[in-house]
C-alpha positions as CSV (number, residue, x, y, z in Angstrom):
1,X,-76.0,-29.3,2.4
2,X,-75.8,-25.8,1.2
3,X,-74.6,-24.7,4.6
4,X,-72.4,-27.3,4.7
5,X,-70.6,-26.6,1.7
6,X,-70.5,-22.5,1.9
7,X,-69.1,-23.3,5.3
8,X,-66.4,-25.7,3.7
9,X,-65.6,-23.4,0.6
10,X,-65.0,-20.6,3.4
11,X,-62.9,-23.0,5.1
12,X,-61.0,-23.7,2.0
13,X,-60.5,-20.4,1.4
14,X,-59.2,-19.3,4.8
15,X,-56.9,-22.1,4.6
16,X,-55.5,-20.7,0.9
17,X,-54.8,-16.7,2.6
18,X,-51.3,-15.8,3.0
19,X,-50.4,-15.5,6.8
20,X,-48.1,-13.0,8.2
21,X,-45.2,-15.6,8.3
22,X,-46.4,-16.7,5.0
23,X,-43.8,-15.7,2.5
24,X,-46.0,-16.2,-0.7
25,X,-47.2,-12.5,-0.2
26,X,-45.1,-10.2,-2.3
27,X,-45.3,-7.3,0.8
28,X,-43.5,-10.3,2.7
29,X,-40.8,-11.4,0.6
30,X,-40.0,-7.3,-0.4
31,X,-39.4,-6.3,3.4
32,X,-37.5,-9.8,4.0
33,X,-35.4,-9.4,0.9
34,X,-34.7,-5.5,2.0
35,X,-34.0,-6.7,5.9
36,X,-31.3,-9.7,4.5
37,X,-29.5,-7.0,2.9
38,X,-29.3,-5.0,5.5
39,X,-28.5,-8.1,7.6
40,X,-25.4,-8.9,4.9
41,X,-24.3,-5.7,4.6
42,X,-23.7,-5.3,8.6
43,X,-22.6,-8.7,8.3
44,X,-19.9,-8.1,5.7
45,X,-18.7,-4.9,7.6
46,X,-18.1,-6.8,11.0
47,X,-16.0,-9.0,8.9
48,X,-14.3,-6.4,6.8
49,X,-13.2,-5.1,10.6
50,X,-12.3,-8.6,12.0
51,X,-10.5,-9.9,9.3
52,X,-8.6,-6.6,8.6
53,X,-5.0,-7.9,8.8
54,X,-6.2,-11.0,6.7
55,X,-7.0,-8.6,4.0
56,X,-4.0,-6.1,3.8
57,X,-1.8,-9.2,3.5
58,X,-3.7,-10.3,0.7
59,X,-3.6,-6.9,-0.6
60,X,0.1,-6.7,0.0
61,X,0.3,-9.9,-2.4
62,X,-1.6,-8.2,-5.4
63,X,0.8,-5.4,-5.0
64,X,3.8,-7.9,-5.0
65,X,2.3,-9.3,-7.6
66,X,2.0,-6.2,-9.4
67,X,5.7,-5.8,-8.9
68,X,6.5,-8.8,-10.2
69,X,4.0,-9.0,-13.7
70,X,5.8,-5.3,-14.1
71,X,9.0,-6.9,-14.5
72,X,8.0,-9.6,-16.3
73,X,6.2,-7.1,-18.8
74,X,9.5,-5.0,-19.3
75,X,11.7,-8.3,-20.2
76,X,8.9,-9.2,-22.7
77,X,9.9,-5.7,-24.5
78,X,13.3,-7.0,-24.7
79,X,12.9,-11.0,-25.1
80,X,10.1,-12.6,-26.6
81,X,10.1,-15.8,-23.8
82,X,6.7,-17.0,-22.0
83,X,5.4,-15.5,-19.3
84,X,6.3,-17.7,-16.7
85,X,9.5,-18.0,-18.0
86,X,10.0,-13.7,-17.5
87,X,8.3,-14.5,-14.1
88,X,11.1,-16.7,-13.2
89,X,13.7,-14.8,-14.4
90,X,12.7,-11.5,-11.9
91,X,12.5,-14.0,-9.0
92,X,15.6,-15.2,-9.5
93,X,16.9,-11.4,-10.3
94,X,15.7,-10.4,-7.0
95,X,17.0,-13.4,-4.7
96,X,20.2,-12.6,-6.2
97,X,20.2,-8.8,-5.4
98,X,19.2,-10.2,-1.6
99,X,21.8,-12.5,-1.2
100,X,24.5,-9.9,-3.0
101,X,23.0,-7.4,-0.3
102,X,23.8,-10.0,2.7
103,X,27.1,-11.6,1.4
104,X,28.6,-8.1,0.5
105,X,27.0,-5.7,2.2
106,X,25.6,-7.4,5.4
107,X,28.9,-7.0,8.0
108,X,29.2,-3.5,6.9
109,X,25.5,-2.3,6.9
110,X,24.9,-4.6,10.5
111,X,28.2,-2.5,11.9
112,X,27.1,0.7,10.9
113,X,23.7,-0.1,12.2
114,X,25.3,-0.9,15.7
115,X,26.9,2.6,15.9
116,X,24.2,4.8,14.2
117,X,22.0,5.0,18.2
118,X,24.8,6.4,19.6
119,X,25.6,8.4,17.1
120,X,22.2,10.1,16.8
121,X,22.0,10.2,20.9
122,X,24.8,12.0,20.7
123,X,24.2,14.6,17.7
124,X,20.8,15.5,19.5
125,X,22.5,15.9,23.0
126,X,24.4,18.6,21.7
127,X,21.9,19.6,19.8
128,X,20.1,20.7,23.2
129,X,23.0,21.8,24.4
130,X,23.0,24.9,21.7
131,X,19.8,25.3,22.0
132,X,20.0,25.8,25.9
133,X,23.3,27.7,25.3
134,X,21.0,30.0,23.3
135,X,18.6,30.6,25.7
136,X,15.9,28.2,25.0
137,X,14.8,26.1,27.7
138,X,14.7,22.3,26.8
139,X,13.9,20.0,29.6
140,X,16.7,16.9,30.3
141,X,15.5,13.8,28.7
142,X,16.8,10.2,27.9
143,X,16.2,9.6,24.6
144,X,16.7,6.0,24.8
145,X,13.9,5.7,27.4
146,X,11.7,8.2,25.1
147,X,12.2,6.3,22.0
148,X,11.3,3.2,24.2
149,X,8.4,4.3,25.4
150,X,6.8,5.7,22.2
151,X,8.2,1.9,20.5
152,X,6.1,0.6,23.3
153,X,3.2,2.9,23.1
154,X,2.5,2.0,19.3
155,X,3.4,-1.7,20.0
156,X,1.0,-1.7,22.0
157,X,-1.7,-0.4,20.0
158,X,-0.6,-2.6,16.8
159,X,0.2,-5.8,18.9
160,X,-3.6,-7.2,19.1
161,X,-4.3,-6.5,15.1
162,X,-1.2,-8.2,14.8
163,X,-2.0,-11.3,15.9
164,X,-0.3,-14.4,14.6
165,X,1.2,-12.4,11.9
166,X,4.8,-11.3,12.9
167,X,6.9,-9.6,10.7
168,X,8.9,-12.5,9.0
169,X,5.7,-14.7,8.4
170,X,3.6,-11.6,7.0
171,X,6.2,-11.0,4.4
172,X,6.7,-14.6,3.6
173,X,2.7,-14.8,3.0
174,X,2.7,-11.5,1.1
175,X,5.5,-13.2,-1.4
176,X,3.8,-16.8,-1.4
177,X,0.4,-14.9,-3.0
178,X,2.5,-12.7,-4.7
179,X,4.0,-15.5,-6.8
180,X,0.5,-17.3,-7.2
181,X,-1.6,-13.8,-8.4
182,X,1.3,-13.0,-10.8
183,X,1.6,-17.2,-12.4
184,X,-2.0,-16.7,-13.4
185,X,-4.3,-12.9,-12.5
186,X,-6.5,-13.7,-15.4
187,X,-7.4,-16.6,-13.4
188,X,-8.2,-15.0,-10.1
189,X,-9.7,-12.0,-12.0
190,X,-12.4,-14.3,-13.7
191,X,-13.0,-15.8,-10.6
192,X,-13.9,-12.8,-8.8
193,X,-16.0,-11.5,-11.8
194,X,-17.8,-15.3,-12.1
195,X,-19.0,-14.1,-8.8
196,X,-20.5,-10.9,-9.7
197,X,-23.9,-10.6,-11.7
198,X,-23.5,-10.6,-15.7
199,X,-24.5,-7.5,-16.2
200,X,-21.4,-6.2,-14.1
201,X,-18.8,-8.3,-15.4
202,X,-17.4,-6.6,-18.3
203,X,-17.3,-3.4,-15.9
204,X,-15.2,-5.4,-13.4
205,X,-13.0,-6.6,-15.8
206,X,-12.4,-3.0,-17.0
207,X,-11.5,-1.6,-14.1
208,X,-9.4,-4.3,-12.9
209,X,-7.4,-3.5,-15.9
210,X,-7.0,0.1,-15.1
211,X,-6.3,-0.6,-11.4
212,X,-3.5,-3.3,-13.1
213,X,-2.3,-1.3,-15.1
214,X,-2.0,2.5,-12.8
215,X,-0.7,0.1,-10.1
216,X,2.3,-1.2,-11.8
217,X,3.2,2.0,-13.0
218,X,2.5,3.6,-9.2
219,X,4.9,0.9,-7.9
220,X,7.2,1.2,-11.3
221,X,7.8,4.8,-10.5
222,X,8.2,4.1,-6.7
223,X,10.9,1.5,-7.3
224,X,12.9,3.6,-9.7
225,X,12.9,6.8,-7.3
226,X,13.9,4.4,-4.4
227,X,17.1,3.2,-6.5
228,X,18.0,6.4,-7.7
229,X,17.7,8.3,-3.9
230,X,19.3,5.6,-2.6
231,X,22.7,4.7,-4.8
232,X,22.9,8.8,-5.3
233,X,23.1,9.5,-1.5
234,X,25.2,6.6,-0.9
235,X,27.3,7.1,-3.5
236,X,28.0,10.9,-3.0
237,X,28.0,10.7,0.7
238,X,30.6,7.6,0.3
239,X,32.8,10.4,-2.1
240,X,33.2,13.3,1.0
241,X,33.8,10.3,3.4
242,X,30.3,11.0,5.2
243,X,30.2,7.7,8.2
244,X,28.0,5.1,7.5
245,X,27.5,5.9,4.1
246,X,26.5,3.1,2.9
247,X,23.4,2.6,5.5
248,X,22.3,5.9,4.8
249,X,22.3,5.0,1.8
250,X,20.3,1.9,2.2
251,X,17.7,3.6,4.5
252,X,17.0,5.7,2.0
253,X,16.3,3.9,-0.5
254,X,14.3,1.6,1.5
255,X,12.6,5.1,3.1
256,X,11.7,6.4,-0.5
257,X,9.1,3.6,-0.7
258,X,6.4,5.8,1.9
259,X,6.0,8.9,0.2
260,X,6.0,12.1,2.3
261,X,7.2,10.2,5.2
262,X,10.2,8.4,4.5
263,X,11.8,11.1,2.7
264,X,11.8,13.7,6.3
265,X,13.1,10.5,8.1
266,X,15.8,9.6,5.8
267,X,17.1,12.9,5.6
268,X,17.0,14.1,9.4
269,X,19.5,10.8,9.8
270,X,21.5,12.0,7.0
271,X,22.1,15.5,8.5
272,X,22.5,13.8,12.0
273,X,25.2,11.8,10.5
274,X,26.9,14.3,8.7
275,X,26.9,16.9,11.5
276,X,28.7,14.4,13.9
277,X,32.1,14.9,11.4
278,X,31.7,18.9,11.5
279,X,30.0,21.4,10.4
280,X,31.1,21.4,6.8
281,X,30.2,17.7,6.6
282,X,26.5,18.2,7.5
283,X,26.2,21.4,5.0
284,X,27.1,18.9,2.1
285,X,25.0,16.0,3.7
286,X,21.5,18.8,4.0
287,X,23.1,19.7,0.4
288,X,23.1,16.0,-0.8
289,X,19.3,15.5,0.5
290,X,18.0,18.4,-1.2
291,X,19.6,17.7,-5.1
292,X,18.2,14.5,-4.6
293,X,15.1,15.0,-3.2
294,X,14.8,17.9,-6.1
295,X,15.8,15.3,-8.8
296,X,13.3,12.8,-7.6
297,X,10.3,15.2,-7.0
298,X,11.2,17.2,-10.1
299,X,11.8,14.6,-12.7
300,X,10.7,10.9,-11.4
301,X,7.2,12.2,-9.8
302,X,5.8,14.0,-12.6
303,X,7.1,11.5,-15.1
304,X,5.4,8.8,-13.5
305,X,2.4,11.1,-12.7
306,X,1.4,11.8,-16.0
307,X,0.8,7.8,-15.9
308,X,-1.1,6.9,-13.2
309,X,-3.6,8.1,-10.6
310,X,-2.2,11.6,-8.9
311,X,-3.3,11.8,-5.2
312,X,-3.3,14.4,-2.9
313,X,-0.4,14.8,-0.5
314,X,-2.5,15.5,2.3
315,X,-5.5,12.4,1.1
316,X,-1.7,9.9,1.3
317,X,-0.2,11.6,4.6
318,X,-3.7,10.9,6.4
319,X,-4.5,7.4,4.8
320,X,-0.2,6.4,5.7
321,X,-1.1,8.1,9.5
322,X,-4.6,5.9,10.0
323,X,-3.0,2.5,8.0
324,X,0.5,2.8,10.3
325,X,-1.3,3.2,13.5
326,X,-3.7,0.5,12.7
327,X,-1.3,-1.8,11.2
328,X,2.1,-0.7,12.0
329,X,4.5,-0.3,9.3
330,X,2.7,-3.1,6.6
331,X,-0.2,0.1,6.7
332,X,2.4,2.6,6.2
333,X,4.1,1.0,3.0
334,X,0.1,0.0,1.7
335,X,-1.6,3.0,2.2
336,X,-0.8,5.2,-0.8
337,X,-1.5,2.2,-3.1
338,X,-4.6,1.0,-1.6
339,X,-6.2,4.9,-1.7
340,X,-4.6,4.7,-5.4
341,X,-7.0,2.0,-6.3
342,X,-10.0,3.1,-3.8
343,X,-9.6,6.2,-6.1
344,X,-9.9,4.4,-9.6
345,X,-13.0,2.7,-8.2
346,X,-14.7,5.9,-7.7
347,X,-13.9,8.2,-10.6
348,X,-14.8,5.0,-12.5
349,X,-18.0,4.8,-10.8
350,X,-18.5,8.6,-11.1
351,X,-18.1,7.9,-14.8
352,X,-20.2,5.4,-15.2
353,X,-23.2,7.2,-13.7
354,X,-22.3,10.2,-15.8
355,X,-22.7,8.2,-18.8
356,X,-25.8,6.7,-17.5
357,X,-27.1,11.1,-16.9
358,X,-25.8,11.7,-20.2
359,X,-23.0,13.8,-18.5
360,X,-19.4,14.2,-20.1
361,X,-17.2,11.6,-18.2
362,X,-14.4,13.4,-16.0
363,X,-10.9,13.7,-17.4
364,X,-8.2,11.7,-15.8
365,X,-5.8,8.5,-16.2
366,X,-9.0,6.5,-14.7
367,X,-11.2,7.4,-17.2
368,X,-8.7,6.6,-20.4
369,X,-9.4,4.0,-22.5
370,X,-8.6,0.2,-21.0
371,X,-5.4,-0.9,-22.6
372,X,-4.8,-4.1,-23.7
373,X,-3.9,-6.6,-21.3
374,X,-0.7,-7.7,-22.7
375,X,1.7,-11.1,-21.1
């Protein structure tokens, strides 16, 4: 009996001992907790990479609807009406520039778009002409069939991001979110916090404000420098009878939107142009881009500067070269506000840390104190 029952307590106990597939034992659940993270984490960055266009559009909303809450914020200095109201109001605003821009403007622009090719074609062909008559040895080219080719080369790179998203239905999905985000951020900003332990909430919400906040003053600044650069060079080419004024000065407003690239651009088909009417026409056309490119970089920059996150030109040229090659030209005009925000999130973390080491927190406009977040 005794044997019987030492035999039976020892098979009672056997059958109570954690196995190694047995996740009761803490050494078990530790390592499986540690390898699901590492799992999730791989996870998550496969579908960062596969679902990359996904996410700029989406990104490309928030900054629409950045746009838009900034315009509804500066009517709300002005007239005391609900938010949605002020919403509305900017909409409407900005379908109403578009269809000015089409109805007035659109059988000019389109012509002066038709001719501006062959005008450039032509301007560089004699360009290589003096420089050959001067001695320097510039192989015959087509430009046409270069430009082609280096259109096709990077269509050809961007093409399979691309996907379903063309051009017309990426913007019309950047707009449709825009619209939503803007109706109702507190909304999709509790949402992502509800989704984020407690102890990290009040952080999120913190430095969602700040990234609010710089952004619509990033993107505030950006549109006033694009309407300045591109009524002044439209209007003061349009005064020395500079052709296709009015383009030029379209592109360049448009241009003004990708800092340290669009500027060059803008202003090498300026002095292109300008040149094609004489010599003294493309003096005051290289004149025209450097008072405004001075006024702008002199007085718009550093006034909106002061306000928001001030990044590198070199950290913006490299983020606008990697985001346009892997996303064409929806990279180019997202870059500088995406590495705007990706640089909140750090100094911001940086700060938080410090404060956790008992280190002064860094100076800077991401370590001010939140603002209010004012409809």
């Amino acid at each position: 009996m005794k044997d019987r029952g030492e035999s039976g307590a020892r098979i009672s106990g056997e059958s109570h001992e954690p196995g190694p597939t047995d996740f009761r034992d803490v050494l078990i659940r530790t390592e499986a907790k540690k390898a699901a993270v590492w799992i999730g984490m791989a996870a998550l960055a496969a579908l960062v990479v596969l679902l990359a266009q996904p996410l700029l559009v989406i990104f490309g909303g928030i900054v629409f609807a950045a746009m838009i809450d900034g315009g509804a914020r500066l009517i709300g200095r002005v007239l005391p009406l609900p938010r949605t109201i002020r919403i509305v109001m900017v909409l409407v605003a900005t379908a109403g520039f578009l269809v000015w821009l089409v109805i007035f403007g659109g059988n000019q622009i389109a012509n002066q778009a038709a001719q501006m090719p062959d005008v450039i074609q032509a301007q560089v062909t004699h360009l290589l002409d003096w420089a050959r008559s001067h001695g320097i040895d510039v192989a015959q080219f087509d430009l046409r069939s270069l430009m082609s080719s280096v259109l096709d080369g990077v269509g050809s790179v961007t093409r399979w991001i691309g996907g379903v998203f063309g051009g017309l239905t990426t913007l019309f999905l950047i707009m449709i979110l825009g619209i939503y985000i803007s109706l109702e951020p507190a909304l999709y900003r509790r949402g992502i916090s509800w989704m984020l332990p407690a102890a990290e909430r009040s952080y999120f919400e913190e430095t969602a404000r700040h990234m609010g906040r710089s952004l619509r003053m990033l993107l505030a600044g950006r549109l006033l420098g694009m309407a300045i650069e591109g009524v002044a060079t439209g209007v003061l080419l349009a005064i020395y009878g500079v052709p296709m004024a009015a383009l030029l000065g379209l592109l360049t407003g448009l241009l003004a939107f990708l800092p340290n690239i669009g500027a060059p651009i803008s202003g090498t088909l300026m002095v292109l142009v300008g040149f094609s009417g004489g010599v003294d026409m493309g003096i005051y056309c290289i004149i025209v881009y450097v008072v405004v490119q001075t006024v702008d970089g002199n007085i718009i920059v550093p006034m909106v500067a002061r306000k928001t996150v001030d990044l590198a030109p070199a950290l913006v040229l490299g983020a606008q070269l990697i985001f346009g090659v892997m996303f064409g030209i929806l990279g180019l005009a997202l870059a500088d506000p995406f590495v705007a925000m990706l640089k909140i999130a750090l100094e911001r973390q940086s700060n938080r840390r410090n404060a956790l080491d008992g280190e002064p927190a860094s100076s800077g406009p991401a370590s001010a104190p939140a603002m209010p977040d004012r409809s």
